[in-house]
SEKE-655925 format. One line per 3 residues: their letters; for each residue x, y, z of C-alpha. Coordinates in steps of 0.2 Angstrom, whole numbers, plus 5000, padded with zeros to 4 digits. Each point is the difference from the previous one (the first is absolute). Layout:
N
a	X:Y:Z  ...
***
This chain:
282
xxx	6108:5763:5481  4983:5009:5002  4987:4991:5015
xxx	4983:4999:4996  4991:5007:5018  4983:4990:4994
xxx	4996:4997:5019  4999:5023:5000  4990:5002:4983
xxx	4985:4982:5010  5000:5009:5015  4992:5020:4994
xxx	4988:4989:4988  4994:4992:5015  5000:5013:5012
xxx	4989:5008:4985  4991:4985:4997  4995:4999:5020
xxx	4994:5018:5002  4990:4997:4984  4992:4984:5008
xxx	4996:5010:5015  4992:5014:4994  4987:4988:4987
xxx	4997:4990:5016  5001:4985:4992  5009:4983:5003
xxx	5005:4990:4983  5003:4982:4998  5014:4994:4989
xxx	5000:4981:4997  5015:4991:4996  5000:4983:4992
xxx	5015:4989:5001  5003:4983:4993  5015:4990:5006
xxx	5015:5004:5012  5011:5011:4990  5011:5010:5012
xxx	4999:5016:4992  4983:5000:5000  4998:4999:5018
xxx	5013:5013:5003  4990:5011:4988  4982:4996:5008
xxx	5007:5002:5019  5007:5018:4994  4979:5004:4993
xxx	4994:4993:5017  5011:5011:5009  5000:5015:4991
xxx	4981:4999:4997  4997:4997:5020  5008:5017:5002
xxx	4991:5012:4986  4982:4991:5005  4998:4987:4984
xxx	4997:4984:5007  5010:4985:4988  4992:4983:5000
xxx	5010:4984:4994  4992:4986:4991  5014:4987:5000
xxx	4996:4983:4986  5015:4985:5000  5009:5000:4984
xxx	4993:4985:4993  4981:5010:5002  4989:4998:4986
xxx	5000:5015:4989  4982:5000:5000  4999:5002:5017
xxx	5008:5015:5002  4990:5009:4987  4986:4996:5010
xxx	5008:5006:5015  5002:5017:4989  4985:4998:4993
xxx	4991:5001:5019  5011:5014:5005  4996:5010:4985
xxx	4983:5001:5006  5003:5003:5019  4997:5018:5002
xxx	5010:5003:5012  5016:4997:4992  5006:5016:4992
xxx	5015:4993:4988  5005:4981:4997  5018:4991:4995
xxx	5008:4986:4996  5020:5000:5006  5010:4994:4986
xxx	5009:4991:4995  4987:4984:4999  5005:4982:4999
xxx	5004:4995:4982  4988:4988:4999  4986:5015:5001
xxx	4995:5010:4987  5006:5018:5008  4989:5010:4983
xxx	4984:4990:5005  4999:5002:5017  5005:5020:4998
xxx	4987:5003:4989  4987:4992:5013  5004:5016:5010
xxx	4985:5014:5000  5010:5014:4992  4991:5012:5010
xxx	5011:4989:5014  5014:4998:4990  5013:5011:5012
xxx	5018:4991:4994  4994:5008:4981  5004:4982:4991
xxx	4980:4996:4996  5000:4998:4980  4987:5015:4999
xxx	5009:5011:5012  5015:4996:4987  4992:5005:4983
xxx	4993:5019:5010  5019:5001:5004  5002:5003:4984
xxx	4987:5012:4999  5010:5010:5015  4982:4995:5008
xxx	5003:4985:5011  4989:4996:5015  5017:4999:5011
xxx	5017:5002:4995  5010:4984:5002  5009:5002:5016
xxx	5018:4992:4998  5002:5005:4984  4996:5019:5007
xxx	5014:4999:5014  5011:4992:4985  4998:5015:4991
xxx	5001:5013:5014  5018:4993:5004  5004:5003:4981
xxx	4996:5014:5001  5007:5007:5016  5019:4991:4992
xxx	4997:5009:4983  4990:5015:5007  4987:4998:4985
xxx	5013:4999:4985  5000:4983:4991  5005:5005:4983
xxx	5010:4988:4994  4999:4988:5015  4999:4980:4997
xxx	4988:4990:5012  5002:4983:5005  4988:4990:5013
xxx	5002:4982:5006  4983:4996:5006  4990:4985:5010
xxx	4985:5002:4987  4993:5004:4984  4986:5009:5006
xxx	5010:5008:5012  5014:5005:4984  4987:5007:4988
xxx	4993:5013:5013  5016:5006:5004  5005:5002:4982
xxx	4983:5009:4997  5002:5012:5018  5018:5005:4992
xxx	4997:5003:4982  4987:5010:5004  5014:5012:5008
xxx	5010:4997:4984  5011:4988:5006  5005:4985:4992
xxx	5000:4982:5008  5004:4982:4995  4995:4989:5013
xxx	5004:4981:5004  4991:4986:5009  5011:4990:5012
xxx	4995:4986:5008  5015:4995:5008  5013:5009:5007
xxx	5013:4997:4986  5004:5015:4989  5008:4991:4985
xxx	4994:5006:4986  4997:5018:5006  5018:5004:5002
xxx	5001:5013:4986  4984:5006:5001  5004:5004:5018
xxx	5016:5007:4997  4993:5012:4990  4987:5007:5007
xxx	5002:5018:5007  4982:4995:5012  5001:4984:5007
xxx	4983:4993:5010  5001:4985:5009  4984:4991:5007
xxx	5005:4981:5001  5001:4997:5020  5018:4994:4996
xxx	5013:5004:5014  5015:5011:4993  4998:4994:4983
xxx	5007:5015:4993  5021:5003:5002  5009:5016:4996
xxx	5009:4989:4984  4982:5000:4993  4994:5017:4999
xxx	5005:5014:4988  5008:5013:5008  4990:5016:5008
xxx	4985:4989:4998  4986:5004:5009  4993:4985:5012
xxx	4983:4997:5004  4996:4984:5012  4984:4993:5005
xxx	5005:4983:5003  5001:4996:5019  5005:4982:5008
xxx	5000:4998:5019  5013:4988:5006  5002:4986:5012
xxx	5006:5013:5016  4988:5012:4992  5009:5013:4990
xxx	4990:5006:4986  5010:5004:4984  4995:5005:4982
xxx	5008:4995:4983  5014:5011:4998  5016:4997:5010
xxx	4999:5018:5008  5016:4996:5008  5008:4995:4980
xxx	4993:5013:4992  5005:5015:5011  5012:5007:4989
xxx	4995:4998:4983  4981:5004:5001  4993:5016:5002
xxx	4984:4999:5006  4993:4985:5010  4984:4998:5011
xxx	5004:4989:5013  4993:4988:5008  4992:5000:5013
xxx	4993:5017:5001  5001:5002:4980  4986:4999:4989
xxx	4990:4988:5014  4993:5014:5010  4996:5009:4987
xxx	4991:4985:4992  4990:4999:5014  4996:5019:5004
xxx	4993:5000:4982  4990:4985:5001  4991:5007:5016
xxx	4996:5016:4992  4991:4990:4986  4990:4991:5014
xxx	4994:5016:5006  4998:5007:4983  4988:4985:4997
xxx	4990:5002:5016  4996:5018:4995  4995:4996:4983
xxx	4987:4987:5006  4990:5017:5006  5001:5007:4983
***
């Protein structure tokens, strides 16, 4: 089975990314807003804050409780829209269920929009025009193609994801590269219901935060394995959704985690930030 090296691919974007700051002179501002105390989200803001401390991009949290009014946090969004001095603006997901995750997306500025999920920035994707291309779904598709070296023909795609909106900009970011994907939105951690689908699959994503989920007995063989799930646990260990340990031998291709498609996440996230900065003098 084939390692994904995502930790390799982060580190020359932001060693680009950095020189790129330095030589503009300028310092962008990428706000992150985060509702609740979902663990992956912490692991994934931590890895901004430290990533963007070295490169020059200064990340700022706004943290709300779950139980935050929704229309509090547009207004929040709303305020840092206008705030000039933030280059590029997200909200981690996945949101509390009770929140509408579409509405409070599309409160975003798309000028700011720097994760790609903004409605607007969705409908230019389709035009091959977006403002910023969607970050995760990128690094998703960079792996795929680094395990099939470009060649899809014929391939079957399957993603369990932690969000619709998340789910229907993937599907757009791999189409558009001729790849087909059926996705599914799991809001537990229980797989019934998905067990031929999964079995079948020659590509299967995994975003669910859902410790080892996925056992050798449940993947085709050869298949090529793509998780972004990550769950920390009590001693701290941080593992994704795949049993890397299970799958070893029947998989062909899997990135692990840590040091899979988190890094890369991240280093394109940054580059977006910087990207929006720049634009602000154009």
């Amino acid at each position: 089975m084939k390692i994904f090296n995502g930790k390799k691919v982060a580190e020359k974007i932001l060693k680009e990314t950095a020189a790129a700051i330095k030589k503009e002179k300028i310092r962008p501002v990428l706000a992150v807003l985060s509702v609740g105390e979902d663990e992956a989200s912490k692991i994934y803001i931590k890895l901004k804050k430290d990533a963007g401390a070295k490169i020059g991009i200064e990340v700022a949290e706004y943290h709300f409780e779950a139980q935050t009014q929704e229309d509090l946090i547009i207004e929040k969004i709303e305020s840092l829209n206008k705030d000039e001095q933030v280059s590029g603006l997200i909200v981690q997901l996945p949101l509390p269920a009770i929140l509408n995750t579409e509405r409070i997306i599309k409160a975003i500025d798309p000028k700011k929009d720097v994760d790609g999920f903004h409605p607007e920035n969705r409908k230019l994707l389709e035009k091959n025009k977006p403002w910023f291309w969607p970050v995760l779904p990128s690094a998703i598709l960079l792996a795929i193609k680094t395990a099939l070296k470009n060649n899809f023909k014929g391939k079957k795609a399957l993603a369990l994801v932690n969000s619709e909106v998340f789910g229907q900009t993937l599907k757009l970011i791999l189409e558009r590269e001729g790849l087909s994907l059926a996705y599914q939105v799991k809001n537990t951690c229980i797989v019934l219901g998905a067990e031929k689908e999964i079995k079948s699959a020659d590509i299967l994503i995994s975003v669910c935060g859902c410790a080892k989920m996925i056992k050798a007995e449940m993947i085709k063989n050869e298949a090529i394995l793509i998780d972004a799930g990550i769950t920390r646990y009590h001693d701290g260990k941080v593992v994704g959704d795949i049993d890397q340990e299970s799958v070893k031998d029947k998989a062909a291709f899997l990135t692990p985690v840590p040091g899979g498609i988190g890094p890369l996440t991240v280093a394109l996230l940054l580059r977006n930030v910087y990207l929006a900065e720049l634009g602000k003098r154009t």
